[in-house]
N, C-alpha and C positions, 0 to 999 in steps of 0.2 A: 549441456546443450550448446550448439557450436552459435556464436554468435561473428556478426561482422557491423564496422562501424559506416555509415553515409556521412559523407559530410557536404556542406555546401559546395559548388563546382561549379557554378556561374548565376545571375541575375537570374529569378522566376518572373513568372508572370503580374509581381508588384515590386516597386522599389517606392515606399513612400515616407520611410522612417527620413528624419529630412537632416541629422546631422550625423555627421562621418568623422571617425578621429583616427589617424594613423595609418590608413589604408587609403590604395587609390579605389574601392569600391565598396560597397557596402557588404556583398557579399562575403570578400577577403577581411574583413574588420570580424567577421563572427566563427572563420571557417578554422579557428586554433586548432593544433594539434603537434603531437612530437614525432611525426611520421607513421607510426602503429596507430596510437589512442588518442583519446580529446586532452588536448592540455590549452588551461585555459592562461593568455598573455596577459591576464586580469587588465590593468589601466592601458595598455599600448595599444591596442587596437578595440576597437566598438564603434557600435551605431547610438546615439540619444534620441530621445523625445521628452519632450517638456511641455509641448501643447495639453489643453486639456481638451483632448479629443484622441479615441483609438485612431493610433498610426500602424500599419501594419506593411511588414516586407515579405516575399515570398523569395525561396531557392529552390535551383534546380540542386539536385545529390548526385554523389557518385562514390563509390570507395577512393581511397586513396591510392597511390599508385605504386601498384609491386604487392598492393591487397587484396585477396579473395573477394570477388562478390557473393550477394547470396545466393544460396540455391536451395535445389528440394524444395521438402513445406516448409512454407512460412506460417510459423507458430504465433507472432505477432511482432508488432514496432513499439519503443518508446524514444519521444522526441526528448531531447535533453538541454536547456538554456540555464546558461548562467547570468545572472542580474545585480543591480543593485540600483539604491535611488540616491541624491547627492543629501537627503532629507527623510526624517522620519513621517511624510507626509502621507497619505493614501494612494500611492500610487498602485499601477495593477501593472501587471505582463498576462500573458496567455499565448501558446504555443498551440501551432496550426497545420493542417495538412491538407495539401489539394491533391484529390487523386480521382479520376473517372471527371474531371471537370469542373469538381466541384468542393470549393473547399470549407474544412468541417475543424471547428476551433474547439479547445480543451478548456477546462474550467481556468475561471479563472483566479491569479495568485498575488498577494501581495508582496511588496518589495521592503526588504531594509537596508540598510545603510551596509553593509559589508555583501560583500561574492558572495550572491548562491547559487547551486544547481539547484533545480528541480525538475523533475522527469513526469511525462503524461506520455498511458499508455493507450495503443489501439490492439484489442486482441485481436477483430475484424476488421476490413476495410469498412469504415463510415459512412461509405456513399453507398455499397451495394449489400451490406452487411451478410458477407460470408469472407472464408479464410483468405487472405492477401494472396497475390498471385504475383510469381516472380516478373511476368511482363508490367503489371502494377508496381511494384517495389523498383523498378529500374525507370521508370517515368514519374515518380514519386517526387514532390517539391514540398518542403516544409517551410514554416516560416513563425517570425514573433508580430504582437501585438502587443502597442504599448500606448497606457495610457499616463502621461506626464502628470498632468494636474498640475502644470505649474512648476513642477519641481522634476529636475533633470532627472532620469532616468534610462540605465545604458545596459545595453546585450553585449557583451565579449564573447560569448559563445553561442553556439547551436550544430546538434547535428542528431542523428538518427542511429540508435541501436536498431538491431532488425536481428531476432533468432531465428531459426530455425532449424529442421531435421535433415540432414546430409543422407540420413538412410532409406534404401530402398528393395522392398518386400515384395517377396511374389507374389502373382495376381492371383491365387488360386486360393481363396478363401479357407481352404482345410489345410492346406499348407502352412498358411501364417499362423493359426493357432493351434495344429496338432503337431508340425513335422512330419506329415504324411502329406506323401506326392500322392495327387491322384490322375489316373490317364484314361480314355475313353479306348476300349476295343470292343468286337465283337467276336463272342464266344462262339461255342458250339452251335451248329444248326441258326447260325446269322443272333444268337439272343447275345442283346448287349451289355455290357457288366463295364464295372470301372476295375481297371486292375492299382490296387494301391500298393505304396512300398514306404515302410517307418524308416526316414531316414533319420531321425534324432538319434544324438550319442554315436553315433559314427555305425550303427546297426544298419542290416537291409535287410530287412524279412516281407518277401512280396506274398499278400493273398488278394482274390478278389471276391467281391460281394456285386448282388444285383443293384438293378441302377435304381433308383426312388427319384420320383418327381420332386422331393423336397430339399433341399439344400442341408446339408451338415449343419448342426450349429456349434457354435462357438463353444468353447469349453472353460475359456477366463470370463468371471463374474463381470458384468456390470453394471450400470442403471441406467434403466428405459425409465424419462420423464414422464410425467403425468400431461395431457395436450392442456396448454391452455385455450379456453374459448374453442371452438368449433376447430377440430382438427388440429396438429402440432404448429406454430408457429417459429421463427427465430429468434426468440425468446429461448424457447424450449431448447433447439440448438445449442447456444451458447452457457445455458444452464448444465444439459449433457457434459461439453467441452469441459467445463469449471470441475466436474463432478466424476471424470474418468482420468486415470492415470494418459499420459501422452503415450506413452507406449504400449499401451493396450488399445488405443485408439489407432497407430498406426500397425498394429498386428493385425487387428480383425480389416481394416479397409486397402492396408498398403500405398495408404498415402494419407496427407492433412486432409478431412475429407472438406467439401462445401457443402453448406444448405443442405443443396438438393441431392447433394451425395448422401447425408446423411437422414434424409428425410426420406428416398428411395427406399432408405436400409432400413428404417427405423423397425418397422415389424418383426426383423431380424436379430435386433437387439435383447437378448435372454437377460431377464432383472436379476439382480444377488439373490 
C-alpha cells in the first residue's frame, strides 16, 4: 500500500515546549530527515521540557520537497516521535493531532533513557470520525506533549505516515465486482433492457437481460455487522473496516468509503 511521509513545515497553532537545542525554531529541531525518510539527528537538534506540567507544541505538515503528496483514499495516519528522558524518572510524551479545529491526543507513553520511536495511529479522523479526507490531510498539524516532572526530557523527531489507495474503480457497482459493463438502452417497442458485455480476460460477449428494480449484488463474500443499540452506529463502521479486506472494500464502493457512504450501502452488504 503506497505510503508518503509529512513532516513538520512551519510553527502550528502552539509553540509552548519552552527549550530549543540546535535549531533556530522549534519546529526545525524535530523535522529530521535524509530527504526521502525520517532520519532521526538524535542529540543535535530537539525541543526539552522539564517542568512538571504538560507542555505541548503544535506543527503545521507538508511532504518534503520533490515528494509525492497524498492522494486517493486515505486508509489512515500514524504520528511517529522519537524521545528520551536525561533520567529513569516518570516521565510521559504523547503525540497529537489538530484537524477540523480541534485537537485530539494519543495515549499516553513513557520515556527512557535512550532514542525511541513510537508511533500512534488514527484509522479515522478524531474529530469527525469517518475516513480522512485528502483536504483534511493537507491542513493536518501534528504535535508532542511532554511532561518533564523535573527531569529533562527531549523530542528529536516527529512526523506523519499517511497510506493510502492511489486506485481508482468504476462507478458502476457490477462492474467493480463482476467485470461486466452494464449500459442503459431501449429495446424493441420503447421496453428498456440493460445491455451488458463481460469484459474480464480480455473476452466481450454482449447479451441483454430486462431491467429489475433491484440493484445486482455483489458476488465477493463479506460481513454485514450486527447494529449496535438502535440502528448501526460508527462503531459498527469501523468494526466492518477492521473485518473486510481493503480491497474488497474498494471493489464493491470505488473508493475509501465514509460513514454515511457506508451506512447508505449497508443493506447492500451480502454476509459470508
Amino acid at each position: 500500500m503506497p505510503t508518503v511521509f509529512y513532516f513538520p513545515s512551519a510553527a502550528g497553532d502552539e509553540t509552548n515546549i519552552p527549550t530549543l537545542v540546535g535549531a533556530a525554531t522549534n519546529w526545525e529541531a524535530v523535522d529530521d530527515n535524509d530527504g526521502t525518510n525520517p532520519l532521526s539527528d538524535g542529540n543535535t537538534t530537539r525541543i526539552e521540557n522539564a517542568t512538571a506540567s504538560w507542555t505541548r507544541d503544535l506543527y503545521q505538515t507538508a511532504p518534503l520537497s520533490g515528494q509525492p503528496s497524498a492522494q486517493g483514499a486515505i486508509v489512515g495516519i500514524d504520528v511517529f516521535a522519537t524521545f528520551k528522558s536525561s533520567s529513569s524518572a516518570s516521565n510521559r510524551v504523547k503525540a497529537c493531532v489538530k484537524t477540523n479545529s480541534v485537537v485530539t491526543e494519543g495515549a499516553t507513553i513513557g520515556t527512557t533513557t535512550s532514542w525511541a520511536e513510537v508511533g500512534w495511529q488514527w484509522l479515522l479522523n478524531p474529530t469527525t470520525g469517518l475516513a480522512w479526507t485528502l483536504a483534511e490531510i493537507e491542513a493536518l498539524q501534528i504535535g508532542i506533549n511532554i511532561l518533564g516532572n523535573g527531569v529533562t526530557t527531549g523530542v528529536t523527531l516527529i512526523y506523519v505516515r499517511i497510506e493510502y489507495v492511489g486506485v481508482t474503480y468504476p462507478t458502476d457497482t457490477l462492474l467493480r465486482v463482476s467485470g461486466i459493463v452494464r449500459t442503459f438502452w431501449a429495446g424493441i417497442g420503447g421496453q428498456g433492457v440493460y445491455q451488458t458485455q463481460l469484459v474480464e480476460g480480455g473476452l466481450s460477449t454482449t447479451y441483454v437481460s430486462p431491467i429489475s428494480s433491484r440493484e445486482v449484488q455483489g458476488v465477493i463474500p463479506r460481513t454485514t455487522p450486527t447494529p449496535a443499540g438502535a440502528g448501526f452506529q460508527p462503531a459498527d463502521y469501523e468494526k466492518w473496516l477492521i473485518a473486510n479486506d481493503l480491497d474488497v472494500i474498494l471493489k464493491f464502493f470505488g473508493h475509501f468509503p465514509s460513514y454515511q457512504d457506508w451506512l447508505n450501502n449497508v443493506w447492500r452488504l451480502p454476509s459470508k
